[in-house]
Steps between C-alpha positions, in 0.01 A plus 500: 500500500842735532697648304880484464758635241703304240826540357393323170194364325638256215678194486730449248225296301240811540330309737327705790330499819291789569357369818612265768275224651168427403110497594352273282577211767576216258527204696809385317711826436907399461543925579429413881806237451807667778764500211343803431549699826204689519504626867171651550160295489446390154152679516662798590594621140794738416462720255803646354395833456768680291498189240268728271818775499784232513321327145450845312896553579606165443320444162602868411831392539496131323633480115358172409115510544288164596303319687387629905352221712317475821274262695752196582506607845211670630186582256530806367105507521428493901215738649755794574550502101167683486616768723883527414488445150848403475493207254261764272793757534778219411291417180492895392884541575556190276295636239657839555861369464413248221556180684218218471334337831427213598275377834407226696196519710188287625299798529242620262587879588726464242211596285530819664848625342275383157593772271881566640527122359344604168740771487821236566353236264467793217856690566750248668388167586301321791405175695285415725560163724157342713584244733228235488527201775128342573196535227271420796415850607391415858832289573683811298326748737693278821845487363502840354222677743626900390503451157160417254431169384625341202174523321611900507836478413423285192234790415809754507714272289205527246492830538833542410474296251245727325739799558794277265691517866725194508442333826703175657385307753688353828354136591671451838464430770328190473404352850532157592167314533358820469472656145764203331187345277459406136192749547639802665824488246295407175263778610736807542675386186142481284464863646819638398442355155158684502673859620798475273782457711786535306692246746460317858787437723504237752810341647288164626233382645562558893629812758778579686512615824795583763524699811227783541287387239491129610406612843182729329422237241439249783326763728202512205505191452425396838246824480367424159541063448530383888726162430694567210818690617552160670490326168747777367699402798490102433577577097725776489702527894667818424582509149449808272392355224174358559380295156190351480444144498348559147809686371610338163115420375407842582788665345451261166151615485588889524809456209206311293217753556760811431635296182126434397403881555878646373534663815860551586646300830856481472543784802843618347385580177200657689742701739671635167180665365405633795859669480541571110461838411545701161441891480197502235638842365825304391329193400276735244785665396688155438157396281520800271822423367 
């Protein structure tokens, strides 16, 4: 871990990053890709440690309130969370200045910042995102070894559920000849359709992989599955996106299951209620009269 200042904490979508790199050691993470010209080991997480100061000004300064964002790049919910507290901050600074919050994590510590999320859902507006890949816990526990299993993260969504907290859940990646099954898709949708989930966003039934996190993914998988980066190799040479052989019957049986269950899959009209945001005071006021 080390530390660095930033000269700004928000995109111009209100997207953030509190934290860079990651320790959860998912075998198939796109954030080790080189596009993103992270030059320090990707283990070795930066923490941006004026973003706290640099969001209280920024959001003190912003006329039109919304929607903040973070997870896309690193989760928000790695072991130094519990000691730096930064994503717990970024939710009271949100709440503070009004804005809702939205997350992305794989980690049930999210439990953890509990009643800040009460607080959001009750004065602004939030939403959680899980990321569920494998529903078989022990294969789960190899591709995702620093997070817990999806058994747990289901039991969050639930929990969530019970607390009215609308959650959305990310279905990707899905690995090739790994967790691309009628059983492992129909399984993680059943679940979400148990916990609620308001809407599941998957872009297709494969991974993609290019330089730095090609060269990882194949390092587990010669750790983890001895034979099958050579099969990756034969199928895929050095494309990025890697589809599964299964592709179009897989992704028929997810549109049918959400359709059956009226879960929402269309990920644009998902990505726009993640991002829509109305000031309850004016909405009340707009009711009375």
């Amino acid at each position: 871990m080390h530390f660095v200042q930033t000269k700004g904490i928000l995109s111009a979508r209100n997207g953030m990053n509190l934290y860079r790199g990651c320790m959860h050691g998912c075998i198939y993470c796109d954030s080790r890709s080189a596009c993103y010209q992270m030059h320090h080991p990707f283990e070795d997480i930066e923490v941006k440690e004026n973003a706290i100061e640099l969001l209280d000004h920024t959001l003190r300064s912003k006329r039109k309130k919304g929607m903040i964002a973070t997870g896309s790049m690193s989760d928000p919910y790695m072991p130094i969370e519990q000691t730096l507290h930064m994503t717990h901050q970024s939710m009271e600074c949100a709440l503070k200045h009004g804005f809702g919050y939205t997350v992305l994590t794989k980690s049930d510590h999210i439990l953890d910042d509990l009643d800040v999320l009460r607080q959001l859902h009750q004065k602004t507006r939030c939403v959680v995102q899980m990321t569920l890949t494998c529903m078989d816990d022990e294969l789960s526990r190899i591709i995702e070894p620093g997070v817990c299993p999806t058994s747990r993260r289901i039991e969050v969504l639930k929990i969530l559920q019970k607390e009215r907290i609308p959650t959305v859940v990310w279905l990707c990646p899905v690995l090739p000849y790994l967790t691309d099954t009628k059983e492992n898709i129909t399984g993680i949708v059943n679940a979400c359709h148990k916990a609620g989930v308001w809407g599941i966003i998957c872009f297709g039934m494969g991974v993609t992989l290019r330089e730095g996190n090609r060269e990882y993914f194949y390092d587990c998988l010669d750790r983890h599955f001895p034979g099958l980066k050579q099969k990756y190799i034969r199928t895929y040479g050095q494309s990025y996106t890697c589809s599964s052989i299964h592709h179009n019957r897989l992704m028929h049986l997810f549109h049918d299951l959400c359709r059956k269950y009226s879960i929402e899959d269309n990920p644009d009209r998902i990505f726009d209620y993640l991002q829509y945001f109305e000031e309850k005071k004016k909405a009340e006021q707009l009711t009375l009269f």
